[in-house]
VOGU-3710 file (C-alpha; in Angstrom, 3 decimals, decimal comma):
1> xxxxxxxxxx> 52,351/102,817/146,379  54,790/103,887/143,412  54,614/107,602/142,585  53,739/108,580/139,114  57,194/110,182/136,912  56,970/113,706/135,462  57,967/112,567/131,322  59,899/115,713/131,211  61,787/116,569/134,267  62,264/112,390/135,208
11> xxxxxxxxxx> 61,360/113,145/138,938  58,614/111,710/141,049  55,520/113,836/141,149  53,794/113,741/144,986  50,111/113,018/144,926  48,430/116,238/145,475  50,276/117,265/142,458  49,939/114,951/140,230  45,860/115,461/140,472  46,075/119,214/139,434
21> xxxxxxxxxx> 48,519/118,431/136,415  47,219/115,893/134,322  47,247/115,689/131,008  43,470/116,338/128,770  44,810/114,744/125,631  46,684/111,417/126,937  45,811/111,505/130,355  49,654/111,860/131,590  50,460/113,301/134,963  53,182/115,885/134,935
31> xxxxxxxxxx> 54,263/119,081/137,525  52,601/121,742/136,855  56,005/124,006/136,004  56,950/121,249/133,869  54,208/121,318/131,637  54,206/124,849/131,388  57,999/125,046/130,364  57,045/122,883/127,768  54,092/124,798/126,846  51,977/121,638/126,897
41> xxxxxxxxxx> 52,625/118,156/127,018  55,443/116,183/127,013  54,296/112,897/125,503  55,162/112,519/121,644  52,216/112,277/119,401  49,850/113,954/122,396  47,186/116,087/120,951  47,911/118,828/123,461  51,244/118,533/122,599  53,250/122,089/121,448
51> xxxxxxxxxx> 53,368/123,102/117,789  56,068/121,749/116,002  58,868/124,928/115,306  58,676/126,055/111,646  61,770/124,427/110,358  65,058/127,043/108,479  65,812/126,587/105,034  69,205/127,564/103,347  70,289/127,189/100,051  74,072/126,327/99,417
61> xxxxxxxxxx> 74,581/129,530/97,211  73,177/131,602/100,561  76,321/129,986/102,628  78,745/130,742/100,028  77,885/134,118/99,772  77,135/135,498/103,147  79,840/132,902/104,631  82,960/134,485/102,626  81,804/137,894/103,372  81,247/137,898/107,469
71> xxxxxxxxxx> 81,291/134,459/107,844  77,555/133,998/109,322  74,342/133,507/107,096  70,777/135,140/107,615  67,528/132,927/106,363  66,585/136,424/104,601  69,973/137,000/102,395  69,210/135,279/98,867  72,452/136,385/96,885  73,249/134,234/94,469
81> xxxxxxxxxx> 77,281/132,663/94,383  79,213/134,828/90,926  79,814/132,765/87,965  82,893/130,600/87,557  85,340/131,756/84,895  84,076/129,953/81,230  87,228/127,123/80,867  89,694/128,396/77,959  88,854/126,739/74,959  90,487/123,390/74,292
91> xxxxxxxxxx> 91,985/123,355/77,503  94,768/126,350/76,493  94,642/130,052/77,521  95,125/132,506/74,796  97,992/134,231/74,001  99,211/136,444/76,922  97,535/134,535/79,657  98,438/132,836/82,171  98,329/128,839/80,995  95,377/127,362/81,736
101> xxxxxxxxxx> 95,368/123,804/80,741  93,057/121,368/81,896  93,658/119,962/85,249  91,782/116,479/84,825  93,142/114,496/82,127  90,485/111,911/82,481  87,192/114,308/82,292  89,347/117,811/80,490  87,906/120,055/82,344  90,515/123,228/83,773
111> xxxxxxxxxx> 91,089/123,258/87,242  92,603/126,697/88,195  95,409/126,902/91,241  94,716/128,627/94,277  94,275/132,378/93,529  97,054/134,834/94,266  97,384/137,401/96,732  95,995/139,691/94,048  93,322/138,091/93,521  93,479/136,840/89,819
121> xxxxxxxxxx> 92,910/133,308/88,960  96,673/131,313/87,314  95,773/127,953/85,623  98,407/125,113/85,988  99,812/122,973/82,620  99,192/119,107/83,050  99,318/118,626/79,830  102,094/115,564/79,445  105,255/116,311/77,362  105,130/115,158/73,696
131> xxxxxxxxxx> 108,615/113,707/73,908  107,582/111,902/77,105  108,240/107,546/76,915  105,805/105,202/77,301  106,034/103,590/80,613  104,552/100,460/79,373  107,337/99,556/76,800  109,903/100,146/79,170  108,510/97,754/82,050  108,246/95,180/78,887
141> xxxxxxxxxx> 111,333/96,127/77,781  113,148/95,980/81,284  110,949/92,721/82,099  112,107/90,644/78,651  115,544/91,716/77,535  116,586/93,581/80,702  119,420/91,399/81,053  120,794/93,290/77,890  120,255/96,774/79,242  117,069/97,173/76,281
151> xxxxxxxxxx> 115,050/99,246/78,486  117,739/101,373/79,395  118,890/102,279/75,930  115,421/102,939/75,640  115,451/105,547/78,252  118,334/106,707/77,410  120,634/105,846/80,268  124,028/104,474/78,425  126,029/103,863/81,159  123,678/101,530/82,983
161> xxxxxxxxxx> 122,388/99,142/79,695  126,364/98,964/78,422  126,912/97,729/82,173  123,655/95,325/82,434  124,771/93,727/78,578  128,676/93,298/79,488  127,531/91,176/82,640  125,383/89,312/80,871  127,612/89,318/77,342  131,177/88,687/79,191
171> xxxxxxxxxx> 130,664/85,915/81,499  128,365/84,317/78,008  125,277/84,134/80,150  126,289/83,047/83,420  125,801/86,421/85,090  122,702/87,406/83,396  120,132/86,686/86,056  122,082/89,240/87,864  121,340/91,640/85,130  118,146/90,855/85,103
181> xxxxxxxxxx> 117,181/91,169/89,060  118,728/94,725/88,131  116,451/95,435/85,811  113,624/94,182/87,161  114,728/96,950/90,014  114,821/99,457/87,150  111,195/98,836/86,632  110,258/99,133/89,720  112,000/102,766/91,182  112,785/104,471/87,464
191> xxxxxxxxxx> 109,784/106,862/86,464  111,481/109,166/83,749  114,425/109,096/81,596  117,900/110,475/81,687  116,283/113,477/80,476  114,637/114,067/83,729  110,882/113,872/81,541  108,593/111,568/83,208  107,405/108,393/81,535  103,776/108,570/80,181
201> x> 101,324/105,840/80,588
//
């Protein structure tokens, strides 16, 4: 005959046993420490089953507070995470502060560096330079009339578009693919102009 299995401890329960320890909601045989480790039974859904534990709620603003402080949390501590700084407006600090300037240019909203060793907050400029190029005209540029050196008397590298138009202008065409696999190379690896200010897009 095939002994009955205690649900929580997985081991055979002998027959004397198994009649003192039985189950009054489901009927299930268990051993008798088993069920009393459990404090009742071990069968999900039994009605003589334990009470389910009360279950801990913690707000994100609890972590962040008692977490920076002594890096544990208490279900009691309700202390509510300081205010971030108000973003300068239009993206710029005033005068005599540190420059704040936004550090999202798709959604402008200031994104401040990581604090000091002091303590205070420094922004970071993104904002792109006004004399900046657009990237776009010089990939057209480099892409139609690069075998002339156009997009690199548009950046402002001389040396390289007076090279790139007397290959093409000296052997009256002949070289000019070769001028314009260099350009197309241009493209590819330039990202700012002689001026060291990157391109815009």
């Amino acid at each position: 005959m095939t002994s009955a299995v205690c649900p929580y401890c997985r081991c055979p329960i002998d027959e004397a046993e198994r009649e003192q320890m039985v189950c009054n909601g489901c009927g299930t045989p268990h051993h008798a420490d088993c069920f009393a480790e459990n404090g009742g039974c071990t069968i999900f859904g039994c009605s003589a089953a334990p009470a389910e534990e009360a279950k801990l709620s913690v707000s994100g603003s609890d972590l962040a507070a008692t977490g920076q402080a002594t890096g544990t949390f208490s279900a009691e501590t309700n202390i509510a995470a300081p205010p971030a700084p108000p973003p300068p407006p239009g993206g710029l600090a005033p005068s005599g502060a540190p420059q704040a300037n936004a550090g999202s240019v798709l959604f402008q909203q200031p994104v401040p560096a990581p604090q000091s060793a002091t303590g205070t907050i420094t922004y970071v400029d993104l904002t792109p330079d006004p004399n900046a190029k657009n990237r776009t005209t010089f990939i057209v540029l480099g892409v139609l009339l690069g075998m002339l050196g156009a997009h690199n008397f548009y950046a402002g590298y001389k040396n390289k578009a007076l090279a790139q138009l007397c290959i093409s202008a000296l052997t009256l065409g002949f070289a000019s693919p070769m001028s314009w696999v260099w350009a197309v190379i241009d493209v590819c690896t330039v990202d700012a102009d002689s001026g060291g200010i990157k391109f815009r897009t």
